[in-house]
Every structure is written in C-alpha cells, then in structure tokens.
N, CA, C and O atoms as a GROMACS GRO file, in nm:
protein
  404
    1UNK      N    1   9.905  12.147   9.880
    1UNK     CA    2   9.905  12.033   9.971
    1UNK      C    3   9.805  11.931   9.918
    1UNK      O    4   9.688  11.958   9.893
    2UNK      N    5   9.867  11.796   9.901
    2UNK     CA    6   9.760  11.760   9.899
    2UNK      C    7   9.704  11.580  10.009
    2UNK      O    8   9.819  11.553  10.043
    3UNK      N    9   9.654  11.513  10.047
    3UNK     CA   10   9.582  11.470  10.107
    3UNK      C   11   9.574  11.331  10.011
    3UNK      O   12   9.521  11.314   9.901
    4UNK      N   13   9.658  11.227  10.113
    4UNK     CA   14   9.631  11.065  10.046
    4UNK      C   15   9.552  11.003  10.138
    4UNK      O   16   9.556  11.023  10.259
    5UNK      N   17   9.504  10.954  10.099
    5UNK     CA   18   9.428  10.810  10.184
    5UNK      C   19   9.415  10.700  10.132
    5UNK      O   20   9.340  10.683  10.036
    6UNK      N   21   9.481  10.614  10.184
    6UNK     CA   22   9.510  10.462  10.122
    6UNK      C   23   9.470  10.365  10.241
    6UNK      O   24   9.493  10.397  10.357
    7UNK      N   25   9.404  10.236  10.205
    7UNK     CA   26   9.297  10.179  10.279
    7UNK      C   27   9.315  10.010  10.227
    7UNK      O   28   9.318   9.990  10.105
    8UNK      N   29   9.329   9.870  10.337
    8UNK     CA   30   9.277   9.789  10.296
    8UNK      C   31   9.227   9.750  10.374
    8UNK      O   32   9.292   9.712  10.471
    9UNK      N   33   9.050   9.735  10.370
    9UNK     CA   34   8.962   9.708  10.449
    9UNK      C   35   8.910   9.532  10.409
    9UNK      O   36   8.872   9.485  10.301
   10UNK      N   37   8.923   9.485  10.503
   10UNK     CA   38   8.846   9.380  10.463
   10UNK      C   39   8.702   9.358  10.361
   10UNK      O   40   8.640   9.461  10.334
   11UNK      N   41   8.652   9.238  10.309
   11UNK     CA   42   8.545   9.264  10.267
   11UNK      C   43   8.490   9.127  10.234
   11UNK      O   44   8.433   9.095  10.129
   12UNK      N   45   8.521   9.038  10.358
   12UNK     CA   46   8.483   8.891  10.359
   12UNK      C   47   8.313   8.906  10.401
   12UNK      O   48   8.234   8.842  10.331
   13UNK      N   49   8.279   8.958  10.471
   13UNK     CA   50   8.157   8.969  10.542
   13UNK      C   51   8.044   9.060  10.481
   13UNK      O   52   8.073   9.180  10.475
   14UNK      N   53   7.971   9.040  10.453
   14UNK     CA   54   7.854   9.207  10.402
   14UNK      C   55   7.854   9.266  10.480
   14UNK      O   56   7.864   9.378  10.431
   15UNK      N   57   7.845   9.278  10.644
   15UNK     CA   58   7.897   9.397  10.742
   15UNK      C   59   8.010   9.466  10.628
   15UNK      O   60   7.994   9.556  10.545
   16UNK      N   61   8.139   9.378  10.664
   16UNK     CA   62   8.264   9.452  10.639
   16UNK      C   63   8.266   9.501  10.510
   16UNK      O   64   8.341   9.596  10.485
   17UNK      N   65   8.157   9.426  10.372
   17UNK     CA   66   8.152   9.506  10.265
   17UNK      C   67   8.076   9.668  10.226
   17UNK      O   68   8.105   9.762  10.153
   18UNK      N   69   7.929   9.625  10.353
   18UNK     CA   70   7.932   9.783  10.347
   18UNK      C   71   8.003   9.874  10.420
   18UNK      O   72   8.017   9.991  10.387
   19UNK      N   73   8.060   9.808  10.547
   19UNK     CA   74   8.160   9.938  10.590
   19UNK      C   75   8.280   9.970  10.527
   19UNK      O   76   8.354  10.058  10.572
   20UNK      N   77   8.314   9.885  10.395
   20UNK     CA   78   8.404   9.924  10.295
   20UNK      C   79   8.334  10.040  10.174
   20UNK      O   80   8.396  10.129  10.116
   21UNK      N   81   8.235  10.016  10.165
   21UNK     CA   82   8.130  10.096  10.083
   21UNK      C   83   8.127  10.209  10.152
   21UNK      O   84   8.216  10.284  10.114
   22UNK      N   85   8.059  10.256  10.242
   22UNK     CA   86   8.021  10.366  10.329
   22UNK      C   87   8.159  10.477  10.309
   22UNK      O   88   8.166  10.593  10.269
   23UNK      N   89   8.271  10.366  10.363
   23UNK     CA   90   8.371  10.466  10.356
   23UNK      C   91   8.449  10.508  10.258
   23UNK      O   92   8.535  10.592  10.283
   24UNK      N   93   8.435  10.466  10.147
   24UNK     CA   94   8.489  10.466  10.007
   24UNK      C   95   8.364  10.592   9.931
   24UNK      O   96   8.381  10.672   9.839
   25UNK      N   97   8.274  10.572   9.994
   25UNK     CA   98   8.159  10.690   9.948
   25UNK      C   99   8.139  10.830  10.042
   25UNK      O  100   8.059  10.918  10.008
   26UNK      N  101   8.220  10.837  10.159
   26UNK     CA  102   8.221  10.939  10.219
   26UNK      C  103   8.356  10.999  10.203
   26UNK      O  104   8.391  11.106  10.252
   27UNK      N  105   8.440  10.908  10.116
   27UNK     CA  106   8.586  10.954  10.082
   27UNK      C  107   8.506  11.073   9.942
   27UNK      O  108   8.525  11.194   9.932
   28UNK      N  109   8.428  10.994   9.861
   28UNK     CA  110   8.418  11.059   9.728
   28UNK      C  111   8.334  11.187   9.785
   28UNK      O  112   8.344  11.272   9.697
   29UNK      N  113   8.278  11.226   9.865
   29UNK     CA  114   8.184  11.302   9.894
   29UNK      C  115   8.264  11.406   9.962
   29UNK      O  116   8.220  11.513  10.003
   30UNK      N  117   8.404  11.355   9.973
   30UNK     CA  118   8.461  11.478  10.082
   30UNK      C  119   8.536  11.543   9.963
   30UNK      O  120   8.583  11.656   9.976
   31UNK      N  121   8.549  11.471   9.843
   31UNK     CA  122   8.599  11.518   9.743
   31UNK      C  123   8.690  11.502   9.714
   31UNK      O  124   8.745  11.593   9.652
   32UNK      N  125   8.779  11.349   9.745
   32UNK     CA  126   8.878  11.311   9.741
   32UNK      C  127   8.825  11.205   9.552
   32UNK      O  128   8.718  11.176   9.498
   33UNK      N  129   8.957  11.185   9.521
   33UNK     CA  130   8.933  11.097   9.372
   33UNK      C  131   9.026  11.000   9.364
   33UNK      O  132   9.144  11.015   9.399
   34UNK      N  133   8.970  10.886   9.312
   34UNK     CA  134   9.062  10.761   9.330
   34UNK      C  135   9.196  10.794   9.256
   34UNK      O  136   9.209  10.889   9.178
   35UNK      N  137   9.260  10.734   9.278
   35UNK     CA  138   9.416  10.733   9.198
   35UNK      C  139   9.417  10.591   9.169
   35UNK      O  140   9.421  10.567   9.048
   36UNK      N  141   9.416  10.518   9.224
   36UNK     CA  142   9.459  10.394   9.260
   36UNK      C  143   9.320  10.305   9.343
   36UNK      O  144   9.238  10.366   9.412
   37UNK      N  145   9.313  10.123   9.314
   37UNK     CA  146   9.242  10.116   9.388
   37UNK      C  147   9.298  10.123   9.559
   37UNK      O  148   9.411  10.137   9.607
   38UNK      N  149   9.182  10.108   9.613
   38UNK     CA  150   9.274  10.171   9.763
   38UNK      C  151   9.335  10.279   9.815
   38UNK      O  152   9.364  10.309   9.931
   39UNK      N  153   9.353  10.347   9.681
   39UNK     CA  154   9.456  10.502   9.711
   39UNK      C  155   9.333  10.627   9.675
   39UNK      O  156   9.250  10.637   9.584
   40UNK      N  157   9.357  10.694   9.764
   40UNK     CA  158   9.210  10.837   9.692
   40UNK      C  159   9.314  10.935   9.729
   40UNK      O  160   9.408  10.895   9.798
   41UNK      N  161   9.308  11.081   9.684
   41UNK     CA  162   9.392  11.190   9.688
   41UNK      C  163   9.292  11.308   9.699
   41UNK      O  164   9.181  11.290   9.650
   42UNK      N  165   9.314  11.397   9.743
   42UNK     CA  166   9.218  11.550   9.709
   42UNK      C  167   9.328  11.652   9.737
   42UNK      O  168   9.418  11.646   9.820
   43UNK      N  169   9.304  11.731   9.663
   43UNK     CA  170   9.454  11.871   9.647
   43UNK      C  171   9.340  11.967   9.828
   43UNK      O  172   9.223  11.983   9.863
   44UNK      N  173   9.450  11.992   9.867
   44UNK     CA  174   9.436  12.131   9.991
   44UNK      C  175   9.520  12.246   9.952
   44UNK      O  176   9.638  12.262   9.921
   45UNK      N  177   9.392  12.334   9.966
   45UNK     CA  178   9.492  12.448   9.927
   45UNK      C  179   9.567  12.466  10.045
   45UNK      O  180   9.640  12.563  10.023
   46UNK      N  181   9.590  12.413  10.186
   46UNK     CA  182   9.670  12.468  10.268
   46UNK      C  183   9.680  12.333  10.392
   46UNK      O  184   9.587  12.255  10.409
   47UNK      N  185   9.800  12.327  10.463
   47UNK     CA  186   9.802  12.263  10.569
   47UNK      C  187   9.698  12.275  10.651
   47UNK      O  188   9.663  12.179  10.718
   48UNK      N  189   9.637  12.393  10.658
   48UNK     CA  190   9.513  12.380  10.782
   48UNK      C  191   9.380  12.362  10.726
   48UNK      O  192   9.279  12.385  10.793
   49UNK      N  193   9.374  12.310  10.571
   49UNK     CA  194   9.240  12.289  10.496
   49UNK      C  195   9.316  12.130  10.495
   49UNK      O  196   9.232  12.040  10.504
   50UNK      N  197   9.412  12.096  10.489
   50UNK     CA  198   9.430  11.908  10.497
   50UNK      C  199   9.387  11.908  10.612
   50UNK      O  200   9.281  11.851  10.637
   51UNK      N  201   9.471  11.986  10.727
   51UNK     CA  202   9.371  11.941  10.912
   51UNK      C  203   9.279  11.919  10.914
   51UNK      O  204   9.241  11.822  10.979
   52UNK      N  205   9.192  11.999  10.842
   52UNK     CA  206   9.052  12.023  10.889
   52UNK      C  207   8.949  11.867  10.758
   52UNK      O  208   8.846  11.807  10.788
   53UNK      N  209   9.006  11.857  10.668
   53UNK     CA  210   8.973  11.747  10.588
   53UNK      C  211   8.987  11.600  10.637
   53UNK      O  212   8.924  11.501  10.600
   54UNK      N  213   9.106  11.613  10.750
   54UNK     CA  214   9.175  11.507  10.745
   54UNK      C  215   9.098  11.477  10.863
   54UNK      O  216   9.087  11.357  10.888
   55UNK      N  217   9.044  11.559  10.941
   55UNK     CA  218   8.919  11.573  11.077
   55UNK      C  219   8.774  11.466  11.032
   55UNK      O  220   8.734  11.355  11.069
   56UNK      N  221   8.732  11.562  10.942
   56UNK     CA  222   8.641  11.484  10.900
   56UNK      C  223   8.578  11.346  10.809
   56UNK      O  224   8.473  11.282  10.803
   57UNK      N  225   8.745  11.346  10.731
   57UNK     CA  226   8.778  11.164  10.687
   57UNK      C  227   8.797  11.100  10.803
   57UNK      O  228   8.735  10.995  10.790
   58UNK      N  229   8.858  11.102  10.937
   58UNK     CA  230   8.874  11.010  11.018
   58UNK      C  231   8.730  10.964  11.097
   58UNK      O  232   8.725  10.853  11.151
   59UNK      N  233   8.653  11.024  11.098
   59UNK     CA  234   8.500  10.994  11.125
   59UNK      C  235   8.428  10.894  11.053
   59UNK      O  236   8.322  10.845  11.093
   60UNK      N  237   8.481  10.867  10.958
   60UNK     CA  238   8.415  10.764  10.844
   60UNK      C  239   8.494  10.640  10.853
   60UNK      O  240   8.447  10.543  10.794
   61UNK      N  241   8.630  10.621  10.928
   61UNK     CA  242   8.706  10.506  10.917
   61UNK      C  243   8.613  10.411  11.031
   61UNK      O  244   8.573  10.434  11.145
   62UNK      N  245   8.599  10.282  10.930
   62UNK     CA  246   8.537  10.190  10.966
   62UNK      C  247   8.619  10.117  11.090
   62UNK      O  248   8.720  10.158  11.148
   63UNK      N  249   8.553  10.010  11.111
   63UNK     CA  250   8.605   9.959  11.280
   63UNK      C  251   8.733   9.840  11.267
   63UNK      O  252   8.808   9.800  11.356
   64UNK      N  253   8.730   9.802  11.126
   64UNK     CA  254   8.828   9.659  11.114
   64UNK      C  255   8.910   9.767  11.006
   64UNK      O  256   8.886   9.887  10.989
   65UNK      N  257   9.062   9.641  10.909
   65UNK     CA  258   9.112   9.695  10.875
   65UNK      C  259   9.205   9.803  10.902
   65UNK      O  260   9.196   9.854  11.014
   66UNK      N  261   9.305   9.852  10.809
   66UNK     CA  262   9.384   9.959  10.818
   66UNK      C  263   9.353  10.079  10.747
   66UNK      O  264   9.284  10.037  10.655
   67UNK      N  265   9.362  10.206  10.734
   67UNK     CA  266   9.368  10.316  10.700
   67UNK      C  267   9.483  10.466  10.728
   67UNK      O  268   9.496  10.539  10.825
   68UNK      N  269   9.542  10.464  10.612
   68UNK     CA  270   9.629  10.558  10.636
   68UNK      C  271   9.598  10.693  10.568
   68UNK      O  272   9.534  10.693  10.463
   69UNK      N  273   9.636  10.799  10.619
   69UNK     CA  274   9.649  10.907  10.603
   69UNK      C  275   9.790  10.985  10.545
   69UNK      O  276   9.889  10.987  10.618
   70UNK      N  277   9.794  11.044  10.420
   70UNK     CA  278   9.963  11.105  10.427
   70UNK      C  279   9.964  11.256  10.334
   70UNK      O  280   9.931  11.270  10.216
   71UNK      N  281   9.998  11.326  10.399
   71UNK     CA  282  10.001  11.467  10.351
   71UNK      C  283  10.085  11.469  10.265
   71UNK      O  284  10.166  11.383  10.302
   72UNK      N  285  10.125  11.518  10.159
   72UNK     CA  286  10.234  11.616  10.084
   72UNK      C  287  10.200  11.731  10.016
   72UNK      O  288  10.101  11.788   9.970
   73UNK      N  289  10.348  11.747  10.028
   73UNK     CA  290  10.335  11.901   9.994
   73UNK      C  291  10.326  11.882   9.819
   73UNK      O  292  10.373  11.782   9.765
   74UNK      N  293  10.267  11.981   9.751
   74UNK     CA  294  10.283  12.034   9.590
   74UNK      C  295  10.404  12.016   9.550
   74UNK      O  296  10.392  11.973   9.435
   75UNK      N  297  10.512  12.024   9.575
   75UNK     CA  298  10.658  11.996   9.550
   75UNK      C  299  10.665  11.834   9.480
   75UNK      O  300  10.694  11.788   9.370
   76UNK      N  301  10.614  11.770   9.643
   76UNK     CA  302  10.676  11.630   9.655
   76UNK      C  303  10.573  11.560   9.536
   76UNK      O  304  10.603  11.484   9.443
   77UNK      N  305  10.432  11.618   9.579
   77UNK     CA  306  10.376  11.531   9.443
   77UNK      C  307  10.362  11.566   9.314
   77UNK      O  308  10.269  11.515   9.250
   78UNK      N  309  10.456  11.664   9.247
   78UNK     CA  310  10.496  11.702   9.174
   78UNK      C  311  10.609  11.609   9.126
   78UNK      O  312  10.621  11.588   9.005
   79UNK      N  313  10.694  11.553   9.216
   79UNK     CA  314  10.824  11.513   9.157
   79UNK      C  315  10.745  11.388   9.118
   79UNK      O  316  10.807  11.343   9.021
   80UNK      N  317  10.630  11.299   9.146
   80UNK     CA  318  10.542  11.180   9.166
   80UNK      C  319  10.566  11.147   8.968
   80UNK      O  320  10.530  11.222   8.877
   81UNK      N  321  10.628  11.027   8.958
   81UNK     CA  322  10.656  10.949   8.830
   81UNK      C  323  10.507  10.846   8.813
   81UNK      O  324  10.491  10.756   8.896
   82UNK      N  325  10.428  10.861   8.730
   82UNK     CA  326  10.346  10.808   8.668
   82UNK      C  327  10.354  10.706   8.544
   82UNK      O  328  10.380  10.751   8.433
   83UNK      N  329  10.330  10.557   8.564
   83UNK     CA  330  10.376  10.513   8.450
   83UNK      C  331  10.224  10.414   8.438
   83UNK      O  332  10.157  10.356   8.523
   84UNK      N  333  10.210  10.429   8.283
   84UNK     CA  334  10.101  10.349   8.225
   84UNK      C  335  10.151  10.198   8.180
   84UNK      O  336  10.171  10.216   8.060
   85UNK      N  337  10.181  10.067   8.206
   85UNK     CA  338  10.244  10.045   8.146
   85UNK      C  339  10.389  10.083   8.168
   85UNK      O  340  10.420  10.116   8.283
   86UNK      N  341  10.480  10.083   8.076
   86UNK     CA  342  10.636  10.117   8.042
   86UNK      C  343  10.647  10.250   7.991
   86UNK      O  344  10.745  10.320   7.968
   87UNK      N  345  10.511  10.271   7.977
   87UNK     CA  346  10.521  10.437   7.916
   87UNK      C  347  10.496  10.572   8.022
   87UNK      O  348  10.379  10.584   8.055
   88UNK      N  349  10.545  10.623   8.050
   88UNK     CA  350  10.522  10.733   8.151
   88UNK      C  351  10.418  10.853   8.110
   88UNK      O  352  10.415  10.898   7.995
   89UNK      N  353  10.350  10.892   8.198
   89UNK     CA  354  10.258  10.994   8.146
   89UNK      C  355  10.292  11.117   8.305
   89UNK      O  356  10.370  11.112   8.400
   90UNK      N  357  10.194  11.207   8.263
   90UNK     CA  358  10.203  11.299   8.335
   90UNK      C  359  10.127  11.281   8.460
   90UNK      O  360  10.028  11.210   8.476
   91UNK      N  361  10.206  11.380   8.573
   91UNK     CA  362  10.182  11.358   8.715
   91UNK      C  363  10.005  11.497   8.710
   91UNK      O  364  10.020  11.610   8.665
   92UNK      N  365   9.873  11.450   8.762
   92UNK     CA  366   9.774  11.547   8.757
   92UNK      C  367   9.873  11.669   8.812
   92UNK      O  368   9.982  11.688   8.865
   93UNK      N  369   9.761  11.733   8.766
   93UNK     CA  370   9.782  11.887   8.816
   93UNK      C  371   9.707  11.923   8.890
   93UNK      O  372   9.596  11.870   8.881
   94UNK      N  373   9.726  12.029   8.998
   94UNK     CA  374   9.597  12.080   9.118
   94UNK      C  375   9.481  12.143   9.030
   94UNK      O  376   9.488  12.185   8.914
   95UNK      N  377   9.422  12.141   9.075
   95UNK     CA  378   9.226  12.227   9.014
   95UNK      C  379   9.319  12.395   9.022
   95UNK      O  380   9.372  12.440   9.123
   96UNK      N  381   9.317  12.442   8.924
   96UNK     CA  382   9.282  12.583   8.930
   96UNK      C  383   9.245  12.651   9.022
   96UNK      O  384   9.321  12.727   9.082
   97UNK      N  385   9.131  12.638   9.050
   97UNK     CA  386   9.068  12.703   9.209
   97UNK      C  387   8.995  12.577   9.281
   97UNK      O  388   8.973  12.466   9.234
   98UNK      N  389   8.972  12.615   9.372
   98UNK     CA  390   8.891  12.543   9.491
   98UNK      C  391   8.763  12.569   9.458
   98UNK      O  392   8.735  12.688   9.441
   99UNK      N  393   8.678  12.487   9.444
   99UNK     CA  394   8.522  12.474   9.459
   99UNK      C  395   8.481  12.507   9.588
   99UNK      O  396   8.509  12.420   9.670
  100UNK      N  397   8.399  12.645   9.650
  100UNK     CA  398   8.336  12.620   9.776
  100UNK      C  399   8.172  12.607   9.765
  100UNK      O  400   8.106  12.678   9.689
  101UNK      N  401   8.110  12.496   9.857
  101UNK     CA  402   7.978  12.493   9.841
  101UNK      C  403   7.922  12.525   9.912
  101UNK      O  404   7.800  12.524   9.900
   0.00000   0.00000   0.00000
C-alpha cells in the first residue's frame, strides 16, 4: 500500500509560506518522499499502517489551501508509467523492509 499526498498551498504571505514549510517538513519526517513537486508518497506495509499514517499527516494540514490524500494498492502503483522526458524509466520499488524506530 502505498500513501499519496498531493498539496497546493498557497505561499503569497510568510504566514502561508511557513505553513507551507511546516507541512512539507512534517510530511518528510513522517517519512513520506517527494515524487513530484506537490506530490510526496511513503510505501505502507498495510491498509491499517496507511490509517494510522494518514491520522497523523492530517494534523499537520495547514488552515488555507487544498490537500489531498490517496491510497493505492502495490498493484495499481505498480502499473504507474514513469517518463523522463520521452524516455520512460522505471516505476520505484517498495523498501525491502520497513524501518521501525
């Protein structure tokens, strides 16, 4: 399973730039990794480890702006076409094991 979060937060204001900061740094800390700008991903080993992830990313969503959340399964982002350019490269692969700290 793994865990998208895609985000466009404003960032006219220094309020709204650090609450674009804050939450872009509590994304990296939950252990999610950019893909994209705006787009962050982190592999779950299970539907009830995305629940429980997806619990504690919504605590960090700032007050303006949009923020989405979207699960898939290993399948679907597996079939996920990657292109550099015109040239296609490979879709990541999940971590081996899970890091617990």
């Amino acid at each position: 399973m793994w865990l998208f979060a895609m985000f466009d937060l404003p960032v006219t204001t220094s309020k709204a730039r650090k609450d674009y900061t804050r939450f872009r740094k509590a994304l990296l800390k939950l252990g999610f990794t950019m893909m994209q700008y705006s787009v962050y991903a982190r592999y779950c080993g299970s539907q009830e480890r995305a629940n429980v992830l997806l619990k504690r990313a919504e605590t960090a969503v700032p007050p303006g702006g949009q923020v989405r959340f979207l699960p898939v399964t290993d399948h679907q982002f597996g079939m996920m076409k990657v292109f550099f350019g015109k040239k296609r490269a490979p879709t990541e692969k999940p971590p081996d094991q899970l890091s617990l700290f």
